[in-house]
N, C-alpha and C positions, 0 to 999 in steps of 0.2 A: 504494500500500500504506500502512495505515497507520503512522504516528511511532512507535506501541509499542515497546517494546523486546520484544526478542524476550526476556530474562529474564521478564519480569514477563508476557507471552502464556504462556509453558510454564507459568508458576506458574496464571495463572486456565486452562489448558486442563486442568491436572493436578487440580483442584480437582472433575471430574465425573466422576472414576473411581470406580467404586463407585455411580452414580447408575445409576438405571433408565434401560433407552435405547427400550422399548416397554412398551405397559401390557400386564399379564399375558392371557394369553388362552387359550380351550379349544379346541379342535381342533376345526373346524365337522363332519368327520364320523370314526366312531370306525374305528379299524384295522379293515377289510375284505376280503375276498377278492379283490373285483371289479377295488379299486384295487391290488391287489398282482399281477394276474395282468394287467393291462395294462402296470403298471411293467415285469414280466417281459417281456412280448413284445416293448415298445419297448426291453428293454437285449439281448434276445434271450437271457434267462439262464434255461436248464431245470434250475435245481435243484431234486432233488424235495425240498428241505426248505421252498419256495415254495409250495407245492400240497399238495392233500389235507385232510381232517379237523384235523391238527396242524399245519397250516400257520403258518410264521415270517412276519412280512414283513424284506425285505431291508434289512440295516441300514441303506445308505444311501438308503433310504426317509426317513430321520429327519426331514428339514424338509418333505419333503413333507405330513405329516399336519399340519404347524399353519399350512401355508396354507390362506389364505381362498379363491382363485379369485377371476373378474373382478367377483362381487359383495363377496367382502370377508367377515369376520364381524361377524354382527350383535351391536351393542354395541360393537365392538372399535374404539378410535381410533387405535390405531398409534402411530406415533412419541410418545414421552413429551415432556413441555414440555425437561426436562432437553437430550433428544438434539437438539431442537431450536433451543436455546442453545447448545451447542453447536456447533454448525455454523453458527449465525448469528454466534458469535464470530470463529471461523475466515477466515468468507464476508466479515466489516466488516474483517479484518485483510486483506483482499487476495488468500484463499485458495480463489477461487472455482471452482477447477478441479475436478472430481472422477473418480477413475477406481477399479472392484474388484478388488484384488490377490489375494486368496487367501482361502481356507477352510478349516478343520479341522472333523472332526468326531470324538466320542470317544464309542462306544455300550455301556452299562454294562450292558442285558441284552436280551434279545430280546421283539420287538412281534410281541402273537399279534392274529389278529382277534377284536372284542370290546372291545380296549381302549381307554379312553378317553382320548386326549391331553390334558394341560395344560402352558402354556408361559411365562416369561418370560425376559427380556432386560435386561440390564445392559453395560452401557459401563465395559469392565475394562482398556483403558490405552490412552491419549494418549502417544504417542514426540514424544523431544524432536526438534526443529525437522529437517532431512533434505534435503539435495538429491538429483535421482536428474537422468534424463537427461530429464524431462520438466520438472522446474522443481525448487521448492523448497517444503516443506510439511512435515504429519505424517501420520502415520499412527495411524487411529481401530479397535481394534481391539472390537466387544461378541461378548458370549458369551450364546449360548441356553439354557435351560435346561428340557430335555423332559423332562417325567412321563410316565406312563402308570399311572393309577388311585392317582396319587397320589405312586406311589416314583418316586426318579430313574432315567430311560430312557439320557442320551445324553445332549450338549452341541455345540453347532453354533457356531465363533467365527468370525466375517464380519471380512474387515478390508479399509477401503477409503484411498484416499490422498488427503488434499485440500492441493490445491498450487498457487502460481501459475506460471502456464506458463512457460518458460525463453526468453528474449528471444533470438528469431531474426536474427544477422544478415540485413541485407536484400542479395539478391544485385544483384552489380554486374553491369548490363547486358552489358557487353564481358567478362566470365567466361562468359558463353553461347557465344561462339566458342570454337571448339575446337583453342583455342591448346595448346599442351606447358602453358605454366606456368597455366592453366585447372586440366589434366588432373591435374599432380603436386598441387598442390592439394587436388583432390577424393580423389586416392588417398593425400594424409597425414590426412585427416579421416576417410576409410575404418578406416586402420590404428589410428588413435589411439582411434577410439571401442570402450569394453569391448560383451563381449556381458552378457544380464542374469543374474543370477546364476540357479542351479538354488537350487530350495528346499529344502534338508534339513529335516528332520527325523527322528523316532527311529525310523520307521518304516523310512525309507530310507538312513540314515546308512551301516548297512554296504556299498551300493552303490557309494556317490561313497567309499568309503576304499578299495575296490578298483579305483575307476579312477584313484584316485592311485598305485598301483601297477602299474597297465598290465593289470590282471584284470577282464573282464567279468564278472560275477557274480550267475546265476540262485536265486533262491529255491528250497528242496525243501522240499515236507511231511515230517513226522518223522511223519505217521498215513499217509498214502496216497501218497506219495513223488512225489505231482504235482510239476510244475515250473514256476513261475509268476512272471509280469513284467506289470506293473511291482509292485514289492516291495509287499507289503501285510502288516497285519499276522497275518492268519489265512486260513488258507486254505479258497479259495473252491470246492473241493471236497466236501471232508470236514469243514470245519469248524475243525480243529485247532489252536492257537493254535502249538504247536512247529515249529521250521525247521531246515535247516543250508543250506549255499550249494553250490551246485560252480563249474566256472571254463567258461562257456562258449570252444567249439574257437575259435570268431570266424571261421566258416566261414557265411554263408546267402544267402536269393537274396531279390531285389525281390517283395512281394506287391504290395504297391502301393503307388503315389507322386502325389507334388504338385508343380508347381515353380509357386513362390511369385514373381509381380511385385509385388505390392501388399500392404499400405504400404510404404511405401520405410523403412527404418533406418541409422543410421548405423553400425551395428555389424555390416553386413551388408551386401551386395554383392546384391542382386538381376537377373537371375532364376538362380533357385539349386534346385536338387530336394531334396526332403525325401521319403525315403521308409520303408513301414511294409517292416520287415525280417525275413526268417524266416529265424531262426536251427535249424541243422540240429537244435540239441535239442527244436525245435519249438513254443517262444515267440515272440512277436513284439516287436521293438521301433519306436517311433520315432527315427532320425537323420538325419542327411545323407549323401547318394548323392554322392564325390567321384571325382575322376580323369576322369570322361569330361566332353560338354559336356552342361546340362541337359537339350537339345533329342534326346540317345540316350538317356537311362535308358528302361528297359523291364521293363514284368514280367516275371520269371523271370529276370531277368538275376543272375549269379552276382556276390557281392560277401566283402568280407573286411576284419573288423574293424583297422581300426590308431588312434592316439589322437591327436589334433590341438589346439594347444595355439594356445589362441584368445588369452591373454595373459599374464601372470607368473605372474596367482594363476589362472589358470583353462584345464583340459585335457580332451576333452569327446571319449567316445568317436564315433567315426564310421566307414562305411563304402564301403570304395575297391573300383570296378569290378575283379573278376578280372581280366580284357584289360589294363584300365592298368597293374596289376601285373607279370603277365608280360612285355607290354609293354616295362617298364623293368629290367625283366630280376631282378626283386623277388621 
């Protein structure tokens, strides 16, 4: 890595906020029918405000309309010299790792077909320096900025992490035997590692303030009283921007599930089930299938919410097999 200080790196990385991170560009084809009604079939979503005469496209269509596809648009060079530097500053300080953390998107009014995308990009904040459980770096966060015929659509913010990778002890040969103090070992490296954080935001904030209180907490429309998870901001019914919550019973059954061997984490115990859950108000969620062994979870199997406290700052609702329950006399 390089000698830098790490003061005087944050100062030149903070120095390209506010810089272009791609050159501006036009949407290679303009909001369509054709592309909205296949988006629909691959998300399997039949709302008739997708279709017809007046048809909307779905808001999270929004980056889709300013990709190029495998040829690219023509004219369009991509990365700006800026975002380029960028990353080459990063990459000569030793920060050659890179992984995509997360997205936001924020859509200011509806794309009808007809209209014609235009877009640029800006590189709007450099975080100071960060270690996480993959190494040490920052995080590069630009913002999109979508038109359509000129007014602003929507804004798309990409943030990835560039890091260098966290220096693995090398295992000791004789730790492969499956001595006791091999084992305790491995199960204080278990216990010691965090899980990764849940992303709040304003979207979902009300959620995780209910499971700090031990309340699972479903969305209602305040137009058409739907009940919808995971939290959004409007609803995908009616339309409606209004909400209130109620407190899900914490009663549902296995629709379907996963158990996860691969990749291994340290904050995790694999092979472990993860399953999609229907809750008798008749949402679904994702979490963990506990109490039984992975190798019984089964659909339709009856389950019951309780909350599992993964570490100090972090408690994470999940769902305990019926049987294990009674079972233990719960």
């Amino acid at each position: 890595m390089s000698e830098q200080s790490g003061g005087d790196l944050d100062a030149r990385l903070k120095a390209y906020e506010g810089r272009a991170a791609a050159v501006a560009g036009v949407g290679k084809d303009r909001v369509n029918e054709p592309m909205i009604r296949h988006w629909c079939e691959a998300m399997g979503d039949r709302h008739p405000a997708y279709a017809g005469p007046d048809a909307m496209a779905p808001p999270t269509m929004l980056q889709a309309w300013t990709m190029g596809g495998l040829s690219g648009h023509s004219g369009h060079t991509g990365r700006s010299q800026a975002y380029d530097e960028l990353l080459g500053l990063l990459e000569g300080a030793g920060y050659t790792s890179v992984v995509a953390t997360d997205c936001e998107q924020e859509y200011l009014r509806p794309l009808r077909p007809g209209d014609e995308i235009t877009f640029d990009s800006m590189i709007e904040s450099v975080s100071a320096r960060k270690t996480t459980k993959l190494g040490t770096g920052y995080f590069v966060t630009t913002r999109m900025d979508v038109r359509a015929g000129g007014r602003p659509a929507g804004t798309h913010r990409f943030r990835i992490f560039k890091y260098a990778p966290a220096v693995r002890k090398p295992r000791d040969p004789e730790a492969a035997s499956p001595s006791t103090e091999a084992a305790v070992s491995e199960a204080s490296t278990v216990s010691r590692a965090r899980r990764p954080r849940p992303v709040v935001n304003r979207d979902n904030a009300g959620f995780w303030e209910g499971v700090a209180r031990h309340r699972l907490l479903i969305q209602r429309c305040d137009g058409c009283k739907t009940l919808r998870f995971p939290w959004l901001p409007g609803c995908n019914a009616c339309g409606s921007l209004g909400w209130d919550t109620v407190e899900a019973s914490g009663e549902g059954t296995v629709y379907s599930y996963v158990v996860m061997h691969h990749p291994p984490f340290p904050a995790f115990d694999p092979p472990y089930a993860v399953g999609l859950i229907e809750l008798t108000e008749g949402v679904r969620m994702i979490s963990n299938v506990v109490g039984v062994p992975h190798d019984e979870v089964r659909i339709g199997m009856p389950v019951r919410l309780e909350f599992e406290r993964a570490d100090e700052e972090l408690e994470l609702p999940v769902f305990r097999a019926v049987a294990a329950v009674e079972g233990s006399g719960g």
